[in-house]
C-alpha positions as a printed NumPy array, in Angstrom:
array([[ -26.507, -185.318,  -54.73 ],
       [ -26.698, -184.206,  -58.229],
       [ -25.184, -181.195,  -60.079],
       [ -25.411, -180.058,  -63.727],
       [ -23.494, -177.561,  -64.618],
       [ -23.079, -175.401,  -68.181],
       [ -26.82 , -174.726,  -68.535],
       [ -28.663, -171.789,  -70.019],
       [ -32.177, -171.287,  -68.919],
       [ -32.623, -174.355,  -66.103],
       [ -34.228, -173.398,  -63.647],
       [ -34.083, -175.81 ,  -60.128],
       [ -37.436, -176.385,  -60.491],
       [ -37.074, -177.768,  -64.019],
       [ -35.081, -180.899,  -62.735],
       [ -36.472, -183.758,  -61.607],
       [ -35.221, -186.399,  -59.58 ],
       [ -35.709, -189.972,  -58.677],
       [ -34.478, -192.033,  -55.841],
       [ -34.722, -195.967,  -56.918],
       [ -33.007, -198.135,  -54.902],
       [ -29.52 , -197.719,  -55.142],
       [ -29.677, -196.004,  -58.424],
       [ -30.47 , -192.021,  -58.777],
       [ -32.083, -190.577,  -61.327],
       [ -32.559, -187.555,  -62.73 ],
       [ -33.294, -185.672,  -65.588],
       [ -32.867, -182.119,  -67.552],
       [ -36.834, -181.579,  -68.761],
       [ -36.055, -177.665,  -70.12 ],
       [ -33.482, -175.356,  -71.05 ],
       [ -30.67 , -175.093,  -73.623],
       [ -27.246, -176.63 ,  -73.618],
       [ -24.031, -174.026,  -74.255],
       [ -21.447, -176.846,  -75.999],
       [ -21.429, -178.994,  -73.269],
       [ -22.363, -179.383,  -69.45 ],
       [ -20.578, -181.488,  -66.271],
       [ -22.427, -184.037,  -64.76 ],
       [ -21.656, -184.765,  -61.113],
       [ -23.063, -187.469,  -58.614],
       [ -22.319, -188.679,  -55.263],
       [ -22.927, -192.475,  -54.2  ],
       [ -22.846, -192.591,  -50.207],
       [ -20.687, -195.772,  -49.586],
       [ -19.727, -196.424,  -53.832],
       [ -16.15 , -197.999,  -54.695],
       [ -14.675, -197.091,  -58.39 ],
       [ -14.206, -201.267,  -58.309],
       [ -17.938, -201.962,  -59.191],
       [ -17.743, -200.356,  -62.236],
       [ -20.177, -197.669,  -62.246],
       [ -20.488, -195.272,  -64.925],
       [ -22.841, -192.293,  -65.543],
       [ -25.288, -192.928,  -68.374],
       [ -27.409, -191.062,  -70.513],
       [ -30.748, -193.459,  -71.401],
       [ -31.194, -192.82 ,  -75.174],
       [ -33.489, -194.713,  -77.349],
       [ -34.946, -196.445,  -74.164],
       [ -31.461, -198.072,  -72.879],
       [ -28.436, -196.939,  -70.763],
       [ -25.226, -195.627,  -72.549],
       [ -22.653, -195.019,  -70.513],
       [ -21.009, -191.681,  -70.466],
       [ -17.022, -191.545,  -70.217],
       [ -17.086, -191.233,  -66.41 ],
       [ -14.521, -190.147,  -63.873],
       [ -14.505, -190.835,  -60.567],
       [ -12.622, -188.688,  -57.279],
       [ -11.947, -190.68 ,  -54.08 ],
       [ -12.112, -187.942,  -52.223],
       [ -15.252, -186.24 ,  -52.539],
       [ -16.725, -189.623,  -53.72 ],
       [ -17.924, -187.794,  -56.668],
       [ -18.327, -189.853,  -60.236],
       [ -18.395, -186.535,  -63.076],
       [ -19.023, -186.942,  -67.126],
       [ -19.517, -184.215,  -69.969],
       [ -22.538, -184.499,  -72.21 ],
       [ -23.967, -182.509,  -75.061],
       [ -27.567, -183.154,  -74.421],
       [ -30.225, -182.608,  -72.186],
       [ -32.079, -186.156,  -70.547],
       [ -32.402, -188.648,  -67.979],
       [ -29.087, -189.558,  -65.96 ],
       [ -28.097, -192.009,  -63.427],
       [ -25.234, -193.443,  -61.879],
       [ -25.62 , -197.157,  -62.658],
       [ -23.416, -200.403,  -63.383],
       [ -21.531, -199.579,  -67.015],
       [ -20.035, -203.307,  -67.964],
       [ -20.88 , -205.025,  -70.616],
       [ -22.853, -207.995,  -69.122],
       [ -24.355, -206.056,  -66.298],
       [ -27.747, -206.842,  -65.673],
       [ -28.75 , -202.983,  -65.513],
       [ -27.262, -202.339,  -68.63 ],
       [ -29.496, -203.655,  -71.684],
       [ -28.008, -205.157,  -74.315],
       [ -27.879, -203.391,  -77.894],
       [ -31.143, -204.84 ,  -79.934],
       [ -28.703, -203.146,  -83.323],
       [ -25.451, -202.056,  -84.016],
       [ -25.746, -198.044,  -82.804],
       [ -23.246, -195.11 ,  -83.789],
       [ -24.066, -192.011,  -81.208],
       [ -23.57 , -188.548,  -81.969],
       [ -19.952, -187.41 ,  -80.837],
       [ -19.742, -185.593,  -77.804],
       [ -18.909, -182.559,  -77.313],
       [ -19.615, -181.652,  -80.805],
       [ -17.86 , -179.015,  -81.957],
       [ -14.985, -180.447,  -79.667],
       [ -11.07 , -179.174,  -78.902],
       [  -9.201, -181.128,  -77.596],
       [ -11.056, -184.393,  -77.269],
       [ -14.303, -185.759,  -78.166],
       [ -16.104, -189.213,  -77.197],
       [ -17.301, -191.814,  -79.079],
       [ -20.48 , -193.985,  -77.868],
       [ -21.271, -196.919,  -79.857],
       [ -23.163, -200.282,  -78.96 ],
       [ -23.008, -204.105,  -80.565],
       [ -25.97 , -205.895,  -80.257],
       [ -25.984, -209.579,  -78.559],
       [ -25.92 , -212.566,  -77.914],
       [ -22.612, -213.085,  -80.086],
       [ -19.508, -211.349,  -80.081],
       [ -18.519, -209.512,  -83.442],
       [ -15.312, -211.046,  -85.184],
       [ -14.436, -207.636,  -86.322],
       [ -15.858, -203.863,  -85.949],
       [ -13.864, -200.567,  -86.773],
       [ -14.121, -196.98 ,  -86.418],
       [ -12.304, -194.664,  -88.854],
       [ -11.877, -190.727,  -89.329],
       [ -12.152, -189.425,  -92.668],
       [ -11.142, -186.163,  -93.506],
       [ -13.159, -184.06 ,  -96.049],
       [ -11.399, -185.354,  -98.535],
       [ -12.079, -189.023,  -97.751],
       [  -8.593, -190.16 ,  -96.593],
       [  -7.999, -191.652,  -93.748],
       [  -7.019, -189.791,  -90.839],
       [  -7.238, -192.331,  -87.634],
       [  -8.479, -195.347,  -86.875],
       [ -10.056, -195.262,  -83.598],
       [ -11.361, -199.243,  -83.176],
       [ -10.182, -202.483,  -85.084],
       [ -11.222, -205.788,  -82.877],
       [ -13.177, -208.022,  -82.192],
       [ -16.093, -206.929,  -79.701],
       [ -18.814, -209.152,  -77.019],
       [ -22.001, -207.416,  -77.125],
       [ -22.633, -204.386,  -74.792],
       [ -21.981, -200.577,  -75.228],
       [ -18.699, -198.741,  -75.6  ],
       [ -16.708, -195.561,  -75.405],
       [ -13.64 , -194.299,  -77.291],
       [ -12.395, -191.071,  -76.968],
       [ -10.359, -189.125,  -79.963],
       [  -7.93 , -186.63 ,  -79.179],
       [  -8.104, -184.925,  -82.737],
       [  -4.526, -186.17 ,  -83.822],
       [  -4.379, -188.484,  -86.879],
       [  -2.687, -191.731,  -86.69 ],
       [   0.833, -191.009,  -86.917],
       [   0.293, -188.378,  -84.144],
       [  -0.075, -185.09 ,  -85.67 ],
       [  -2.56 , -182.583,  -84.193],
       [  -5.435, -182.082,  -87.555],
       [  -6.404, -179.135,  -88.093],
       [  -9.712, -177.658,  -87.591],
       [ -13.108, -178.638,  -89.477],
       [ -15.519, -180.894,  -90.478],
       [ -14.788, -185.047,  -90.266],
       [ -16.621, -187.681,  -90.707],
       [ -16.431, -191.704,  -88.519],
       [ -17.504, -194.38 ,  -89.828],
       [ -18.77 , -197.197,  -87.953],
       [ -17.739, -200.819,  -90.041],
       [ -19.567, -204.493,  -88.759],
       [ -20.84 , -207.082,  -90.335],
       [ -23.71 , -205.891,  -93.183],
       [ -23.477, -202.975,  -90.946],
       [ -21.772, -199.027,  -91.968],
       [ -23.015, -196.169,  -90.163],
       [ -21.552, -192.28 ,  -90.63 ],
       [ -21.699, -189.345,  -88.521],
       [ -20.434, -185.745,  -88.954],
       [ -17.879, -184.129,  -86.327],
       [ -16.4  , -180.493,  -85.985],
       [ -12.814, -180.083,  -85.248],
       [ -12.508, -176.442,  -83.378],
       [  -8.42 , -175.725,  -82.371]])
């Protein structure tokens, strides 16, 4: 069972779906995006334990969306900004489903414009771990506002989510900001709307 919700323009005939093994599929072919839509699937007999995740597959791999799961309906959700191909499918790091990164990848934030929180989706490409790999906000000015990452990460794909609020806790106020992805001979920037 598979909902998507937040559309303009879908019609029911303009989603497809695909049953593969335990994995389902689908995807959003047409149609327009209003901020952002909810993704919900059901998984007859699923546990929250085996560490499924809905994911989005971009540039021909799997990247897990922030995912929630409710016991009692059995239902995993996630919010994305974009229209594509969806399924529910195994979201750690060395999961066989999951590809490994071939390059270090910064994804557009999303929801973009976002109030109150936004999520981050970036990947580190195997077979070694990275000593070190941060992700900073930078204000318009080019200070500093938060830093969202600073460790040491094994390859796979990730998720951080940013509540808007610099690093001493203060809510920032609204416009334009920029994160910056740091690894070694590695920097990638992307652009993100604040809306309060």
């Amino acid at each position: 069972l598979a909902r998507l919700s937040g559309l303009v323009g879908i019609q029911p005939e303009n989603l497809e779906a695909l049953l593969e093994g335990e994995s389902y599929t689908f995807s959003a072919i047409q149609g327009n995006l209003q901020g952002s839509a909810l993704i919900s699937l059901k998984a007859a007999g699923k546990e929250p334990d085996q560490g499924l995740a809905i994911c989005l597959l971009r540039s021909g791999q799997w990247q897990p969306l922030q995912t929630y799961f409710d016991p009692a309906t059995g239902t995993y959700s996630a919010r994305t900004g974009k229209l594509g191909t969806f399924a529910l499918r195994p979201s750690g790091a060395g999961s066989a489903s999951l590809p490994k990164a071939g390059s270090f990848w910064l994804e557009q934030n999303s929801p973009n414009p976002f109030n109150p929180t936004t999520f981050i989706t970036y990947s580190v490409p195997g077979p070694d771990p990275v000593e070190r790999l941060t992700i900073r906000i930078y204000n318009l000015r080019g200070q500093l506002v938060r830093t969202l990452v600073d460790a040491s990460r094994q390859p796979g794909t990730y998720s951080v989510q940013w509540n808007g609020k610099s690093d001493d806790g203060q809510d920032l106020p609204s416009g334009v900001y920029f994160y910056r992805m740091n690894a070694p001979d590695t920097a990638i920037t992307r652009k993100m709307v604040l809306l309060r």
